[in-house]
N, C-alpha and C positions, 0 to 999 in steps of 0.2 A: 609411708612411701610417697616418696614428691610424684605430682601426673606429671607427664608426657609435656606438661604446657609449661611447670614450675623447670620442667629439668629444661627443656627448650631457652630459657631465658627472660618467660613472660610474657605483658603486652609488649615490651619495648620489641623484643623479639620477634615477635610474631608479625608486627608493625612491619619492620625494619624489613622482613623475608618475604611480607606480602606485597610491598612498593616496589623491592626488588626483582622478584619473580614476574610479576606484569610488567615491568621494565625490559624483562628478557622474552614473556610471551609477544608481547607488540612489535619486539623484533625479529621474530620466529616464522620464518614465511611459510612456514607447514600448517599455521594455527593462527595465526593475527588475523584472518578472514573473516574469524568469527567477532571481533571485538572491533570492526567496523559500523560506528554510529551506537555505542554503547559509552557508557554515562562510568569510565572509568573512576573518576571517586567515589561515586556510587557502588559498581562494582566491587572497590578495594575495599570500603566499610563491611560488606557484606562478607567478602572472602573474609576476611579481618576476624570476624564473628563467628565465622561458619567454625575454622579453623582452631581461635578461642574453643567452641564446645567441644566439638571433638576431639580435643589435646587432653580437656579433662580441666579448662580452665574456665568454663562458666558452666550452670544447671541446665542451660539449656539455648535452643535458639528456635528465631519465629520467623524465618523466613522460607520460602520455598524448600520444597522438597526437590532432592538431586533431579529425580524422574521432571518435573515440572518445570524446574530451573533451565532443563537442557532439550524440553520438547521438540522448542523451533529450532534450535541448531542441530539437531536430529533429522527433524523432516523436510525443512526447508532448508540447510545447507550443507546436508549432509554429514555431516559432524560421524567419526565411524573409529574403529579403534586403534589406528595408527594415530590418529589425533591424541584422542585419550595419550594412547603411550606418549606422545609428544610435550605434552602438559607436566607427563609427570616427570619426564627426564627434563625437561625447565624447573620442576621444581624440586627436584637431586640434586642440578646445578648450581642450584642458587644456594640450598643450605649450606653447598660444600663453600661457595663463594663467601660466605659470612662467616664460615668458620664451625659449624656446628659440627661433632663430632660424629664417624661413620655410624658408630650404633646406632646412635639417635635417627640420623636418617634412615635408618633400616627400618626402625620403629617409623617411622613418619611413612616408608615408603611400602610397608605391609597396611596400614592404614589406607592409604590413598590407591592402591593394587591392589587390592584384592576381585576377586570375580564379581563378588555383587556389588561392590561398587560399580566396578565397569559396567554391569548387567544396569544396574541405579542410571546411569548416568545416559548411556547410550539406549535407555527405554527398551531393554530387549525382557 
């Protein structure tokens, strides 16, 4: 059975949805707060990767973990779970925007919603 990342379309894909979506968080004034004086290509390689693993299209990945990744926009700018939801309704947006079909984003959006993710994310 193809992952989550083959049926998605790849890296092209994955590429293509991660340029996109930060295109739409930066424009997002519930959330671009946080991506003030952040090192966007930086950022997008990493999303790029995170994204890759978890689809189910690399063995692994070596950067921060969610909890750590999101400490200081936790504590110091209060990052809380309307954001969260805000992130991930940009990132609903955007698959639908490229065309990806609703399953797939359901599968993407159980993935990215789930409790402990958010519990991951917002350090609770």
């Amino acid at each position: 059975m193809a992952t989550l990342f083959e049926q998605l379309g790849g890296k092209d894909a994955v590429d293509l949805a991660v340029d996109k979506f930060y295109d739409r968080v930066l424009n997002d004034e519930r959330i671009n707060r946080f991506f003030v004086n952040v090192d966007m290509a930086k950022q997008r390689r990493h999303q790029k990767a995170f994204l890759t693993y978890v689809f189910g299209g690399s063995e692994g990945y070596d950067g921060r973990s969610l909890r750590n990744a999101h400490k200081r926009l936790v504590e110091e700018m209060g990052l809380q779970s309307e954001h969260f939801d805000a992130v991930i309704e940009d990132l609903v947006l955007t698959l639908q925007e490229i065309g990806v079909p609703d399953e797939l984003i359901g599968r993407v959006g159980e993935i990215a919603n789930t409790t402990e993710t958010k519990k991951e994310v917002l350090n609770q």
